[in-house]
N, C-alpha and C positions, 0 to 999 in steps of 0.2 A: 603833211596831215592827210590827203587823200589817199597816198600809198598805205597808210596804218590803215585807213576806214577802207581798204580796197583787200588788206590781208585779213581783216578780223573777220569779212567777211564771206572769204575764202572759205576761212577757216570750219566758221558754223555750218558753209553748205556743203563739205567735204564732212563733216562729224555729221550733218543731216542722211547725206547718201550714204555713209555706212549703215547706220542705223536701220537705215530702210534695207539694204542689202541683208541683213541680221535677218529681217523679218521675214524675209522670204524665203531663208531658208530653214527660219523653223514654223513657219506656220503651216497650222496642220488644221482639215476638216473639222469643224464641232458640229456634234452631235444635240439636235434640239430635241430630242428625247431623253427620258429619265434614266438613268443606270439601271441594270437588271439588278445590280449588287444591291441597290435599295430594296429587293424582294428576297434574294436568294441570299444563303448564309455562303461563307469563303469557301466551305467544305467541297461544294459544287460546282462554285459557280466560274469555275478556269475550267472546266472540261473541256472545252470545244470553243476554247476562247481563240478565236481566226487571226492572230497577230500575223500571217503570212498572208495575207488578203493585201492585194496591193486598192488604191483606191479606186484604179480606171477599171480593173477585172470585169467584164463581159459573163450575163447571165450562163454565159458555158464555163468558163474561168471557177466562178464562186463554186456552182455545180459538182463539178470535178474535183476541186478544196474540199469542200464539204464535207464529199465520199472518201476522201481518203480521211480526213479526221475521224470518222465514225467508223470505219476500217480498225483505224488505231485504238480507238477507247472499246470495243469490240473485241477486240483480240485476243481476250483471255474468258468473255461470256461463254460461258455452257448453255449454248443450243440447244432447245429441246427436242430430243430423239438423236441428239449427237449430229446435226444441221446445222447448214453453213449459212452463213452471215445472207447470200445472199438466196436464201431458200425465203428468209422474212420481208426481202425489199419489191414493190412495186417497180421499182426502175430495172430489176434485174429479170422479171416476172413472176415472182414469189409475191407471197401474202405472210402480212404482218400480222403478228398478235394484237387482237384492237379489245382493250377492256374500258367500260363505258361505266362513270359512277349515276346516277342517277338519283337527286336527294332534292331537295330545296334551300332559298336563301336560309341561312346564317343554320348551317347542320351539322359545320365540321367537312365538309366536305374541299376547303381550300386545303387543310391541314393532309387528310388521304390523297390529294390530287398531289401533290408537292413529294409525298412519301414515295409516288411509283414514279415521277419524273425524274426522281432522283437515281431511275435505273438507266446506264450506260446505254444512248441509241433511243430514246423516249422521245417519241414527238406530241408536246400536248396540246389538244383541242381546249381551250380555258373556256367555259362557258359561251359554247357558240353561239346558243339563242340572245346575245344578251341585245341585240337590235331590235328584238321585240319588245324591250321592254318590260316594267312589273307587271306582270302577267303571268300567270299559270294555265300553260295550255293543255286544256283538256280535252280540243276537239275541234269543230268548226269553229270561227274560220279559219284559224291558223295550222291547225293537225296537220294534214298534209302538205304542206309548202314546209312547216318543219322538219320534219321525220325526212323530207327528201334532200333539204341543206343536210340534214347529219349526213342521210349517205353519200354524197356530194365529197362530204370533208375526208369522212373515212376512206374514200378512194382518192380523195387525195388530186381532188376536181375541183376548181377553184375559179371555173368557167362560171357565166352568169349568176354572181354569187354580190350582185352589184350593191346590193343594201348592207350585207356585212362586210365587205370590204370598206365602203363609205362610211359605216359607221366606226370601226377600226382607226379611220385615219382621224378623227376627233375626238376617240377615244382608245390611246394606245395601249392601257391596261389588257386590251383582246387578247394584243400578242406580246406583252412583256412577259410576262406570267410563262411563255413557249421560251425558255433563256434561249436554248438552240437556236432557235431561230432571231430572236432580239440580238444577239449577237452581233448576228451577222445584219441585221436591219439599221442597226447604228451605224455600219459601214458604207452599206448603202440604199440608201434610203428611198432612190428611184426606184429600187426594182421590190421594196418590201410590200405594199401593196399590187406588184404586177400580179394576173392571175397564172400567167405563164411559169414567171420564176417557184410562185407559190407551190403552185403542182409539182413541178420539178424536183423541189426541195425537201417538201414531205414524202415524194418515193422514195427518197436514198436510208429510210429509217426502218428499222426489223420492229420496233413496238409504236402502239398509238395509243393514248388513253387519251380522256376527253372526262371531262366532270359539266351534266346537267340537272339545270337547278331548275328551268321554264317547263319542264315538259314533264306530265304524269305518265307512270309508270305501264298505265294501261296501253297508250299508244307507241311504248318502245319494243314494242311487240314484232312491228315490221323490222327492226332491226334484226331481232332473235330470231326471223323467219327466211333472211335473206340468207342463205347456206355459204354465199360467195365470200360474204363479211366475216362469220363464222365468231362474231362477237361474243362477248362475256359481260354481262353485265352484275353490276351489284347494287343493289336499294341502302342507300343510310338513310338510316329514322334518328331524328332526335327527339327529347321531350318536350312539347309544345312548351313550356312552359319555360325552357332555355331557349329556345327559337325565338321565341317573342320577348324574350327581354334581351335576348342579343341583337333582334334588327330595330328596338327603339333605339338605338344609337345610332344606327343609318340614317343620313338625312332624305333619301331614296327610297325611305319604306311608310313615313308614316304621311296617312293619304291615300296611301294604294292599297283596294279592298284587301285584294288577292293577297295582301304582306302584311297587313295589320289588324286584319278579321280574326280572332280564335276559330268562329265556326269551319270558317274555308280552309284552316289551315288544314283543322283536323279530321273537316272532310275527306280531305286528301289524302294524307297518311291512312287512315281508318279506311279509305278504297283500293292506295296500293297493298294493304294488308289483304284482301282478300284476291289482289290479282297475284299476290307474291308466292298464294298459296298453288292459283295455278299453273303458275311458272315453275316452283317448284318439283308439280308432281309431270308437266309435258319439258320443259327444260333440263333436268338435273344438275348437268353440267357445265349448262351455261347461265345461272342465274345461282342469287345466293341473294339475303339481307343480312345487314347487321345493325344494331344499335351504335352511335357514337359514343354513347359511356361506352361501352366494352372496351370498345377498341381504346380510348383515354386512360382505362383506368390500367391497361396491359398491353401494351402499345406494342412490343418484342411481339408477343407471342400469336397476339390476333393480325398485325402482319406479315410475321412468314406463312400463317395460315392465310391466307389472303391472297399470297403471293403466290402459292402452289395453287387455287382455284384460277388467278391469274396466268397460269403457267409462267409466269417471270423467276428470275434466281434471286434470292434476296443477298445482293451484290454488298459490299463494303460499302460502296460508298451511300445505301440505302441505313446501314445499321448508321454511319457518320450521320448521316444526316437526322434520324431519332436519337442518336448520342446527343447531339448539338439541340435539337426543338423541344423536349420533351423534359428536358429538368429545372428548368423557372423561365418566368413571365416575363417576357421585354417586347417593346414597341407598340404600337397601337390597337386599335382594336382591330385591325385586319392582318396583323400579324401571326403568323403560326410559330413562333417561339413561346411557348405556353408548360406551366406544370402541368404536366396531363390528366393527373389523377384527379387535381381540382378543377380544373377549367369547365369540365361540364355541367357543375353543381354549383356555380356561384349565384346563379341566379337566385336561390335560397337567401343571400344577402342584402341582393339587389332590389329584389319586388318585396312588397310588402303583404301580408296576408289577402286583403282584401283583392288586389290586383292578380293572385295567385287564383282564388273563388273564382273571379274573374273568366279567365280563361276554361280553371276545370268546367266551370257549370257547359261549356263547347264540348270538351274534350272527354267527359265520361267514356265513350264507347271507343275511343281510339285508344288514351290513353290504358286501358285495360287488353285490347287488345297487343299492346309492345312491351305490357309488363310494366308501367309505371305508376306507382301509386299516389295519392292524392294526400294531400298536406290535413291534416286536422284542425290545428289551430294554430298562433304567433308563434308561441313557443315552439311546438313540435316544427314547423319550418324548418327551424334554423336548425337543427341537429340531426332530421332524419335521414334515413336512408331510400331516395326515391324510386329504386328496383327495384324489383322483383323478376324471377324466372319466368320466361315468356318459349312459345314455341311457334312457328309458321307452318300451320299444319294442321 
């Protein structure tokens, strides 16, 4: 009897230590961060997917990975002036194409930021200022400690940058939204907040765009003045009237003057509208606005034209990627998988007449200024058409 009770229990701790052997050799790192795939469609999102990244790889290791993946997905871009890959990179000592959106919350502005990161070698800034907070800065005190994190990022200086990186790490949305770089930040994790690796990793890129939603228009000035950056910027306007009833579904907006005011909205708009003009006429070529109907309702066309102000190539995988978001509605409300042609007028559904007065009674002077017209009454809501032909000029 002891020999049976001496083997049975051989038995289970010889089945126990294989077991365990099993696990060890497939257990593998998890990642406590969310998949990029939960943001980005299939269309893009293997670009620069790092499956040759071993786990132990050293800040030089990943570096040198990197460079050769964007080498690769690169290789067939049309350089502009017929220029090499490394005429655009900081690491090589070339300067990159940097275009900068500039709009406010709930504008359409995640939807265009997403359309140019979708171009080959894009490294995107997702809303840098977001550690400030709902706030619109217009000035003191924040004005300049902002404007100089933008150039900070743009050059791709990641030194004393201590409150956005701290806030980044409690809030990983900063750099999900960057897939190129979440990528590789799922893999390893120690170094995705380093400021060392950070700099490192954004020289090896020939483009930078950036989408700001905190910061008016008037103060992106020192941008367009610094010749080194040599930036591009674009103004989207939406109609207050789609802004405000797309951020009452944010639980982040209602509460906050700056996001849930009509007057302040459209104070702002109605101010970038007269700096747009002087940008326009001392800028040319590097400033431009547009409305986000236009762009919704022609999403091809206002694009490639966008894209040539941008100097970028309007690559396949850029047409893939409006093939794929632009012909019906799926996932949430922060989702850019949207019919385009409706997406910026349903607000006509949503708000009700009164709520509609609401806002115009703020927005007379802006709203005329961007070419948007004012609703008459219940009926007329729901079937109009709220353009009108507008100029910056």
């Amino acid at each position: 009897m002891p020999r049976v009770r001496f083997l049975g229990f051989s038995v289970v701790a010889a089945a126990a230590a294989f077991f365990l052997l099993v696990l060890s050799f497939n257990e593998r790192p998890v990642s406590v961060y969310p998949k990029h795939s939960q943001i980005y469609s299939n269309v893009i999102q293997e670009e620069y997917a790092p499956h040759n990244y071993s786990y132990t790889s050293t800040i030089k290791d990943v570096i040198k990975q990197q460079g050769a993946f964007i080498e690769q997905a690169t290789s067939d871009y049309p350089f502009p002036n017929n220029l090499k890959l490394q005429n655009f990179t900081l690491s090589s000592g070339g300067r990159p194409l940097r275009n900068i959106i500039i709009t406010t919350w709930r504008s359409g502005s995640t939807f265009l930021g997403d359309i140019i990161n979708a171009v080959p070698g894009n490294f995107y800034h997702y809303e840098p200022l977001l550690n400030y907070g709902i706030v619109q800065i217009r000035g003191p005190p924040y004005g300049d400690t902002a404007v100089k994190n933008l150039k900070k990022l743009l050059n791709c200086d990641y030194t004393d940058l201590d409150n956005y990186l701290a806030f980044g790490q409690t809030h990983v949305y900063l750099f999900t939204h960057n897939k190129r770089l979440w990528d590789v930040c799922e893999l390893h994790q120690k170094y995705c907040w380093d400021p060392t690796f950070l700099s490192e990793f954004c020289k090896l890129f020939p483009f930078q765009s950036m989408k700001v939603v905190r910061l008016r228009l008037e103060l992106a000035e020192e941008l367009l003045k610094d010749e080194s950056l040599n930036v591009r910027i674009l103004l989207l306007v939406r109609d207050p009237r789609g802004t405000l009833q797309s951020r009452k579904h944010r639980h982040w907006c209602p509460g906050a003057p700056d996001c849930d005011q009509p007057n302040l909205l459209c104070e702002d708009i109605a101010a970038d509208y007269e700096t747009a003009i002087r940008f326009q006429n001392e800028y040319p070529t590097r400033f431009r606005a547009i409305r986000y109907e236009d762009l919704s309702i022609d999403p091809y066309r206002h694009v490639q034209d966008l894209f040539q102000f941008f100097q970028l190539h309007f690559h396949p995988s850029v047409k893939a990627f409006l093939d794929s978001h632009t012909k019906l509605n799926s996932g949430g409300t922060s989702s850019t998988f949207r019919h385009s042609k409706s997406a910026p007028f349903h607000w006509r559904t949503d708000l009700n007449f009164s709520e509609v007065q609401y806002i115009e009674k703020d927005c007379d002077q802006a709203m005329k200024l961007w070419g948007y017209v004012k609703a008459h009454n219940e009926s007329h809501l729901r079937e109009f058409n709220p353009l009108e032909v507008y100029t910056v000029e």
